[in-house]
N, C-alpha and C positions, 0 to 999 in steps of 0.2 A: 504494500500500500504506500502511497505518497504523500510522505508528511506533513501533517496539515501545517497551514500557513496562520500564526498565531498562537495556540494554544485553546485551552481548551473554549469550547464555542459555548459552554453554558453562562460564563463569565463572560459573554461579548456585550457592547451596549450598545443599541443602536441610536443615533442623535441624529436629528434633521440636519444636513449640512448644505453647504452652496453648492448647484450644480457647475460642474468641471464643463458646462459648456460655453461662462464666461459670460451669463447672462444677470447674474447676482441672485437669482433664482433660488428658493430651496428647494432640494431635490425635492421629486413625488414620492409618494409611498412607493411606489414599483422601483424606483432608483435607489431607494436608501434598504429596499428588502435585497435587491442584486447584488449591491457593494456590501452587504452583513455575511459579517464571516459564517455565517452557518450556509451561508447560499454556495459555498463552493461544490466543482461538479467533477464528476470522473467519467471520463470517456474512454471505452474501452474493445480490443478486436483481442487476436488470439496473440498478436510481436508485442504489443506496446498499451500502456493506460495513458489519457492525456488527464493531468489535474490540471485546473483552473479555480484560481485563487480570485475574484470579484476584486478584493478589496486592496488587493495591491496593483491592480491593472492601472496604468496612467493614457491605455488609447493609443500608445505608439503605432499600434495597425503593421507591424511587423510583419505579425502573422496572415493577415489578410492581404497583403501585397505578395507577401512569399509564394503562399502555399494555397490560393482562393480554392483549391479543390477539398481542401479540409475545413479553412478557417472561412464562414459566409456569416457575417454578422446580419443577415438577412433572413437565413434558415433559421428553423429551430429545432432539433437541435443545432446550433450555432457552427457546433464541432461535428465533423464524420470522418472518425479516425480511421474508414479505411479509404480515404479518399486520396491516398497516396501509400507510398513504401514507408516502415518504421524507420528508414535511416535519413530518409526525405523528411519527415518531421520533427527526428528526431534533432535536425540539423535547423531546422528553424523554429523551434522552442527554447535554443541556446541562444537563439538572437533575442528574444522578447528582454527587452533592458531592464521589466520592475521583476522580475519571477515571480508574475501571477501565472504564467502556462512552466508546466514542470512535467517531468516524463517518468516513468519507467519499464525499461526495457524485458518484456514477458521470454522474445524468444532468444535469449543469451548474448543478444546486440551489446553494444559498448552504454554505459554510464554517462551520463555528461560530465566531462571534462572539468575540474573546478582546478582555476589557475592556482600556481602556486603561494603566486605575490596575488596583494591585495589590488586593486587599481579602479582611482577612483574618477571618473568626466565629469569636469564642472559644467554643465549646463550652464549658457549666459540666459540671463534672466531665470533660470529653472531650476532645477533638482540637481542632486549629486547622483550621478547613476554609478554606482558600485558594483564590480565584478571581482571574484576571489570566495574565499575561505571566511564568507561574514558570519559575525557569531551578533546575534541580537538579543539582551537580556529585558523586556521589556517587565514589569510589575503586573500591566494588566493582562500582556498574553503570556507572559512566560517568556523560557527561551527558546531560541528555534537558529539552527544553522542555514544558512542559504546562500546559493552562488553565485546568487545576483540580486539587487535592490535597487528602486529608486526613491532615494529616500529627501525628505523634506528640506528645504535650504531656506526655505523663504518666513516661514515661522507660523504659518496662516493654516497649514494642515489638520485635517481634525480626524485625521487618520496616525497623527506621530509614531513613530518616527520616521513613517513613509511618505510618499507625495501623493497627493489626493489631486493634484492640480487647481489648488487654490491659490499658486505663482498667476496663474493667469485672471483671476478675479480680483486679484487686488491688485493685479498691474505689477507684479515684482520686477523692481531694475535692479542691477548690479551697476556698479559705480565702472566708470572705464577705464 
């Protein structure tokens, strides 16, 4: 199984927050129940599971540009993991920059690679997206290891310590 994102989901809390589409907006019931860490989803064939984590998604569309035979944010299910080979997806699941899409591999495939060094992209105006060997000790989810995050820079997240993309609601600049 693929290790939930958070901790345990009895302790989650969900809060009306601003919609990430920049409108000032607070999200709908249906947006704030998507992004609640209980809503996370498993998609699964006979090579590979796909997890998908809501609340750490920032919308990169990674996966939808990559792999539109799997990822169709149009469908529903959204995911159809057998819409391509386990090595095909397995190869643009490493790209998603927040690790809300995570893998594992059923038919003896390779692991995803977790760099040795830590390394962090400072997004201008945006998020830090971290890739490596991250250890997150959070109070309200617990701890959790993961190989990739993008996590909060702007201060305004109400998802801490990850980015909810609330950089772009309040207008976050970085100085030049």
């Amino acid at each position: 199984m693929i290790p939930p994102a958070g901790g345990d989901e009895s302790s989650a809390v969900v809060r009306p927050r601003q919609s990430a589409k920049g409108s000032g907006q607070l999200m709908s019931e249906e947006e704030v129940h998507r992004h609640h860490p209980a809503a996370a989803r498993e998609y699964r064939c006979e090579s590979i599971v796909i997890g998908w984590y809501p609340e750490l998604c920032i919308h990169a569309a990674e996966c939808l540009r990559q792999l539109p035979s799997v990822f169709n944010n149009h469908a529903r299910p959204w995911v159809d993991v057998t819409g391509a080979s386990a090595d095909e997806v397995a190869a643009v699941i490493s790209s998603c920059p927040s690790g809300a899409l995570r893998y594992e591999r059923l038919d003896g495939g390779p692991s995803e690679e977790v760099p040795s060094t830590t390394n962090v992209f400072v997004q201008p105006d945006g998020p830090y997206h971290v890739r490596g060997n991250i250890q997150i000790d959070d109070p309200t989810r617990g701890a959790e290891t993961l190989p990739r995050a993008t996590l909060c820079r702007c201060g305004a997240s109400e998802n801490k310590p990850y980015c909810d993309l609330s950089h772009r609601v309040i207008r976050f600049k970085t100085s030049s």
